[in-house]
N, C-alpha and C positions, 0 to 999 in steps of 0.2 A: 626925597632922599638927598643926600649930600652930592660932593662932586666924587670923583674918580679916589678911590682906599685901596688897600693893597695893590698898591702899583708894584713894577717889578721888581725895583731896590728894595722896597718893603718885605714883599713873597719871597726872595734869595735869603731876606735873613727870619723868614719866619721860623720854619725847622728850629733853628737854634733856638731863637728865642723861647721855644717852646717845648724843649724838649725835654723839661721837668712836666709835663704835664702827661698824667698817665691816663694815655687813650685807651690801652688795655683794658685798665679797670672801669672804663666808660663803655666801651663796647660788652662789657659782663653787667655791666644796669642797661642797658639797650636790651642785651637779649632777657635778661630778667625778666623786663617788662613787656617784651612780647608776649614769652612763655608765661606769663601770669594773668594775660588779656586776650589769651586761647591762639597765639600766633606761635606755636613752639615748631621747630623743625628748620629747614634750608627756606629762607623767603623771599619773595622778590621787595628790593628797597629802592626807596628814591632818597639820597644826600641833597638836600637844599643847603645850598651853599658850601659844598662842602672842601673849600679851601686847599689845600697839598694833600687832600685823601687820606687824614691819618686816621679818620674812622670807615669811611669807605674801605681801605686797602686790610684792615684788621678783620674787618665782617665780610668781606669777598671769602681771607683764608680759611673761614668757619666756614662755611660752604653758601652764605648768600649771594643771590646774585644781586648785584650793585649800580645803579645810574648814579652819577656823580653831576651836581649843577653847579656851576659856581661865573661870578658876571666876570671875576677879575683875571685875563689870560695869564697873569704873572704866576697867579696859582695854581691855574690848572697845569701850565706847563710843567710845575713842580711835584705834580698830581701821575702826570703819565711819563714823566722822567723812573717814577716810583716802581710802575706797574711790570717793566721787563726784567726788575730785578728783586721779583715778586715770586714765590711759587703757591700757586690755588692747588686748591684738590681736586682730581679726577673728574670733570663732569662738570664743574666751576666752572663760570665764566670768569674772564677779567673784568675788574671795575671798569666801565665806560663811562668818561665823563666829557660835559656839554657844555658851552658855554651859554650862560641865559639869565635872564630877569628873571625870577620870584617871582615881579608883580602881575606879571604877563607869561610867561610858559606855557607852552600845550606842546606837551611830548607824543600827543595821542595814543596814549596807553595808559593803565593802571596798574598800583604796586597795593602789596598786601600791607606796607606801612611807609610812612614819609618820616624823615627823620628832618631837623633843621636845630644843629649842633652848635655851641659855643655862640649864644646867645645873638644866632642870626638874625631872627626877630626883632631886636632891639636896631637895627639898620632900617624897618619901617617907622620913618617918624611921626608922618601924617598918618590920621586915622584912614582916607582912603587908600596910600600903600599900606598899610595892616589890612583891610579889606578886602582888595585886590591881593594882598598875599597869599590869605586864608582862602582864597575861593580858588587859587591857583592848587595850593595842597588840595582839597576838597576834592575837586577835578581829578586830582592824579590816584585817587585812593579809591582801591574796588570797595562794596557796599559789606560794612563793618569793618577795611581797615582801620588803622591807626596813623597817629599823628603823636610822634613823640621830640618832645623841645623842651630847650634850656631859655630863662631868660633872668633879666636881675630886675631882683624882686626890691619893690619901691615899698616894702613894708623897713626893709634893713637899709636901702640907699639913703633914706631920711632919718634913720637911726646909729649908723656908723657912715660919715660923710665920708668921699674918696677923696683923695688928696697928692700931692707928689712920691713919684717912685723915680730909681736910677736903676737901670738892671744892666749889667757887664757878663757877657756870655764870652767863649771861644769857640770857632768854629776853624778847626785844623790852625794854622796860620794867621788867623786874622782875628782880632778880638771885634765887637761887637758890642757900643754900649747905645742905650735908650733908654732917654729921658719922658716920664709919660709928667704931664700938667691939663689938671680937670678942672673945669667951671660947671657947677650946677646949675639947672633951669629947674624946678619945681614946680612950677606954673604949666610948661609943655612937658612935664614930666621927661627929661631929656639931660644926659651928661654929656659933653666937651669934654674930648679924650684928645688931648695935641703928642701926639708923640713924633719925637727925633731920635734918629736911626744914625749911626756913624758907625763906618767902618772901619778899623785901623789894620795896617801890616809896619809891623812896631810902631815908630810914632807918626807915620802917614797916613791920613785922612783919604784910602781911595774913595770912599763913597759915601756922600750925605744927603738923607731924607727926611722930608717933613711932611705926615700927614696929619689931617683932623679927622679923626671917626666921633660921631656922633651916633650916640647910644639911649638909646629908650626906657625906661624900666618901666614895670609894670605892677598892675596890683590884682588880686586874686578874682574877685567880684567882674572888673575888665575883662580881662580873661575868659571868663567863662560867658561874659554878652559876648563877647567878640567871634567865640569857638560858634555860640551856641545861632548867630547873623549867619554863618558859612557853612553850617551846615552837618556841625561837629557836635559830636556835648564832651563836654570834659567829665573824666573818669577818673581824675587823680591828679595833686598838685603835692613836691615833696620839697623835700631840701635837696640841692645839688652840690657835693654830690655824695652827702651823708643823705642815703633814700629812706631811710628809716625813721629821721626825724622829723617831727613838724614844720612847716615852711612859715615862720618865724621872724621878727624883727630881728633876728643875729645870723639869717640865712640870706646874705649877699643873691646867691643863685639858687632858681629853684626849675624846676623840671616839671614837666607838667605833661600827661597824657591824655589823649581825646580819642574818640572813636567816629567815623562818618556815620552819621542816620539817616 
């Protein structure tokens, strides 16, 4: 894996950055796909990486209980900043979240399913962190949980290349622009995501960051050696986050469900 991502200048302005992105209608294909793989009802979840809790804290309110992992404290601090200005239901726990490696975790316990959201996955570059990932989930999941993940599908990464973006957010007082610039690796199946973070309060630059996330894609066939090495089989591969459609050379992200055996 790389060196140190979502550091804290990064995590202060994730929220913003992201706050067109509808984790509601994501946590509604989460519980879908329980409910359609016999896991319907309140269930115990584990969040693999799961960043400022915006799918954690949405599936707590529906009445699961929630362990939240994530390696980077700038996020998790943004995570349990969340939770006191939260209200769960009657009997609900609050999300509790942990700080941990993927490649290596032992919680010493089991959840009824493992979630690993916004294509956490693609952060194991080498084949033995994707190994040691998979056997990490595997581990955490009682016998016929689930295993449900986003990842970017290298059938469309090689068919619509990624390229430069500039995105200018506000967050109260301060604008927020970030410039992303990608290099492809085709060969290690791997994308160079360089993004730079700037802060302004009018035209003064309080705060500037630069990191590089390196990103994995994957292809379907993969996938299913890889589930099939740890201990999983895979039970479904969609498009993300149209679930309905074929997982496709025009589906950037696809989602994919396994069950432990």
């Amino acid at each position: 894996m790389s060196g140190a991502v979502f550091g804290t200048g990064y995590a202060a302005a994730y929220d913003a950055l992201y706050r067109d992105k509808d984790y509601e209608a994501e946590c509604d294909l989460v519980e879908r796909i329980l409910n359609e793989h016999g896991h319907d009802g309140p269930r115990r979840l584990l969040d693999l990486g799961c960043g400022t809790g915006n799918h954690a804290l949405p599936l707590a309110r529906r009445g699961h209980a929630v362990t939240g992992v994530d390696r980077s404290p700038g996020m998790l601090d943004q995570a349990r900043a969340k939770v006191g200005k939260t209200a769960f239901p009657n009997g609900t726990p609050a999300p509790v979240f942990h700080p941990g490696d993927v490649r290596t975790l032992d919680l010493g316990t089991r959840f009824d399913a493992a979630l690993m959201m916004f294509a956490v996955l693609g952060y194991q570059h080498e084949n033995a962190d994707l190994t040691d990932t998979l056997n990490t989930v595997r581990r955490h999941l009682a016998p016929g949980g689930l295993f449900v993940f986003d990842v970017w599908n290298g059938l469309a990464v090689l068919t619509d290349r990624p390229g430069q973006r500039i995105r200018t957010v506000t967050d109260g007082a301060t604008r927020i622009i970030r410039t992303t610039t990608t290099t492809l690796d085709t060969v290690h199946q791997r994308c160079r995501v360089r993004f730079g973070v700037l802060r302004l309060e009018g035209d003064r630059v309080v705060d500037e960051q630069d990191e590089e996330h390196i990103m994995r894609f994957f292809f379907p066939q993969e996938l299913d050696l890889a589930l099939g090495a740890a201990g999983m089989r895979m039970e479904g591969l969609q498009a993300f986050p149209d679930y309905d459609r074929a997982p496709d050379e025009h589906a950037w992200n696809v989602i994919c469900i396994a069950r432990a055996i």
